[in-house]
C-alpha atoms as a printed R data frame, in Angstrom:
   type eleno elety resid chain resno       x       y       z
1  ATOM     1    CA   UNK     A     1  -8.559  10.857  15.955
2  ATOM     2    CA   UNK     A     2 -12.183  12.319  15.688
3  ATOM     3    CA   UNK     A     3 -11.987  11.347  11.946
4  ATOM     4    CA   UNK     A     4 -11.389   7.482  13.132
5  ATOM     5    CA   UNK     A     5  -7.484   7.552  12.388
6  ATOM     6    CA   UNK     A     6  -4.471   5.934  14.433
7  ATOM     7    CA   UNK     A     7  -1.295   6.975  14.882
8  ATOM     8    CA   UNK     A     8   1.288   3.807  15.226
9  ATOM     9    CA   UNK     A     9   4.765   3.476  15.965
10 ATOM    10    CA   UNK     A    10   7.340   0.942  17.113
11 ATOM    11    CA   UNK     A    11   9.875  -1.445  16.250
12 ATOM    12    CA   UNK     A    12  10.154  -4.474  14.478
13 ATOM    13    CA   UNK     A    13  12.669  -7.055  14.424
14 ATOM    14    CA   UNK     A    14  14.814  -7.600  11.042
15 ATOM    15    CA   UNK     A    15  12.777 -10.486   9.655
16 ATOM    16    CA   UNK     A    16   9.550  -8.467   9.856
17 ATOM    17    CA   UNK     A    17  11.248  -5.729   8.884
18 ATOM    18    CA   UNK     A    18  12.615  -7.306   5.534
19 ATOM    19    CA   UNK     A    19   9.299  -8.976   4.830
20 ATOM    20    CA   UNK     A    20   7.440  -5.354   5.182
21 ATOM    21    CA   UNK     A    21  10.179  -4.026   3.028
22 ATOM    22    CA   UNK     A    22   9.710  -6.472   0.003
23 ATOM    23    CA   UNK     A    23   5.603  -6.262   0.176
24 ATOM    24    CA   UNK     A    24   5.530  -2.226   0.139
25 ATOM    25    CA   UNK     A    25   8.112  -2.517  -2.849
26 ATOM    26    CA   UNK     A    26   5.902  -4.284  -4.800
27 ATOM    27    CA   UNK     A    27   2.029  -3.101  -3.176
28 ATOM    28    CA   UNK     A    28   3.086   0.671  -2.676
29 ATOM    29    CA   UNK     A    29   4.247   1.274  -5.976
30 ATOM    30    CA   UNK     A    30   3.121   3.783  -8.014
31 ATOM    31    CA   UNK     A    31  -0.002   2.465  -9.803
32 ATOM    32    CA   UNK     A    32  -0.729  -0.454  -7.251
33 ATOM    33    CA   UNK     A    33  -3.314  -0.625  -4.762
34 ATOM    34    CA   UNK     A    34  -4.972   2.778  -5.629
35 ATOM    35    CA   UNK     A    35  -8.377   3.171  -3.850
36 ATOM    36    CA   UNK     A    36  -9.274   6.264  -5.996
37 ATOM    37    CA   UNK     A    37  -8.700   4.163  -9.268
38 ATOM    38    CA   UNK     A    38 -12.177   2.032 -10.152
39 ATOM    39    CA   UNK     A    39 -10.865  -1.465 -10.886
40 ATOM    40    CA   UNK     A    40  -7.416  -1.071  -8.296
41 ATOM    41    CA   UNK     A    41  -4.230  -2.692  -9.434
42 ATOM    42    CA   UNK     A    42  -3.146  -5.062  -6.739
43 ATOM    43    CA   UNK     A    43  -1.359  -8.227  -8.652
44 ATOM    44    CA   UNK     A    44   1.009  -7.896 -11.277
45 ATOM    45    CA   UNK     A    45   2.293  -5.072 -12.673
46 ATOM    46    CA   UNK     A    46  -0.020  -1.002 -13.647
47 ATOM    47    CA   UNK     A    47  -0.651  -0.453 -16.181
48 ATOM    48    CA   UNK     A    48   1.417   2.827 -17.833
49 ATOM    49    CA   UNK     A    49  -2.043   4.804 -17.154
50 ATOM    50    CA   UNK     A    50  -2.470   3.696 -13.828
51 ATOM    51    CA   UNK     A    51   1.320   4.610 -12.967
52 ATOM    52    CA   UNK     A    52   1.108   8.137 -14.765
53 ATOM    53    CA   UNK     A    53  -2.268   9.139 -12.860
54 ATOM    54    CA   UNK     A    54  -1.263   7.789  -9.175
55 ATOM    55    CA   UNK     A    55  -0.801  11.374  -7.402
56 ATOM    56    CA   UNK     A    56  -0.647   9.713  -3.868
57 ATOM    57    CA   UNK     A    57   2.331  10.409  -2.023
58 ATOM    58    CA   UNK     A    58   4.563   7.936  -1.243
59 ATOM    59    CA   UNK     A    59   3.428   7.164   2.579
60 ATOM    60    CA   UNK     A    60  -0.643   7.445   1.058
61 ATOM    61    CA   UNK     A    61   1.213   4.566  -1.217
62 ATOM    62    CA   UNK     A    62   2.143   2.618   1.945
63 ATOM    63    CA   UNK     A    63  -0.929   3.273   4.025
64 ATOM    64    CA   UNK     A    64  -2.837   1.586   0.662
65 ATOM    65    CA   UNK     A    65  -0.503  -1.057   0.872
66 ATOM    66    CA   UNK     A    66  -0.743  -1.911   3.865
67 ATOM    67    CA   UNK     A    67  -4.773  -1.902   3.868
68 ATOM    68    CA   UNK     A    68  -4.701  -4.122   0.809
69 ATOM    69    CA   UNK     A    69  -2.256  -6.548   2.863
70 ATOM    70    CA   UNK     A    70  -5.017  -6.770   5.495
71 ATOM    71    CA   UNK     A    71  -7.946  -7.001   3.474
72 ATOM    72    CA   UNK     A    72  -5.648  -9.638   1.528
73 ATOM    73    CA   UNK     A    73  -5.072 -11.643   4.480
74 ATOM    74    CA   UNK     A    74  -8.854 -11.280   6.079
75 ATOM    75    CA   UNK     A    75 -10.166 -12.705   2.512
């Protein structure tokens, strides 16, 4: 897109798709990985705060996620 975004889609296999399953259940949870929050949550567990003011939806949660996963792995 003009605004530098990519649409993806695809399939993947049922050991990727298990793996991506368990990392967005922990990383896309409300509270984690929150680029609008100043110190992000992205080990462990939110705090109550962090949970209660996460208004992303739940596929912003995932696209966070996944970014985090990347910058993760790139570290």
């Amino acid at each position: 897109g003009l605004d530098g975004t990519s649409k993806i889609a695809g399939y993947l296999d049922a050991e990727t798709t298990a793996v991506l399953a368990a990392i967005t259940a922990k990383l896309a949870a409300p509270g984690m990985c929150n680029r609008a929050d100043e110190h992000p949550c992205v080990a462990g567990t939110p705090s109550a705060e962090a949970i209660a003011a996460d208004t992303r939806s739940a596929a912003q949660r995932t696209h966070d996620a996944v970014l985090a996963m990347g910058r993760a792995l790139l570290a």
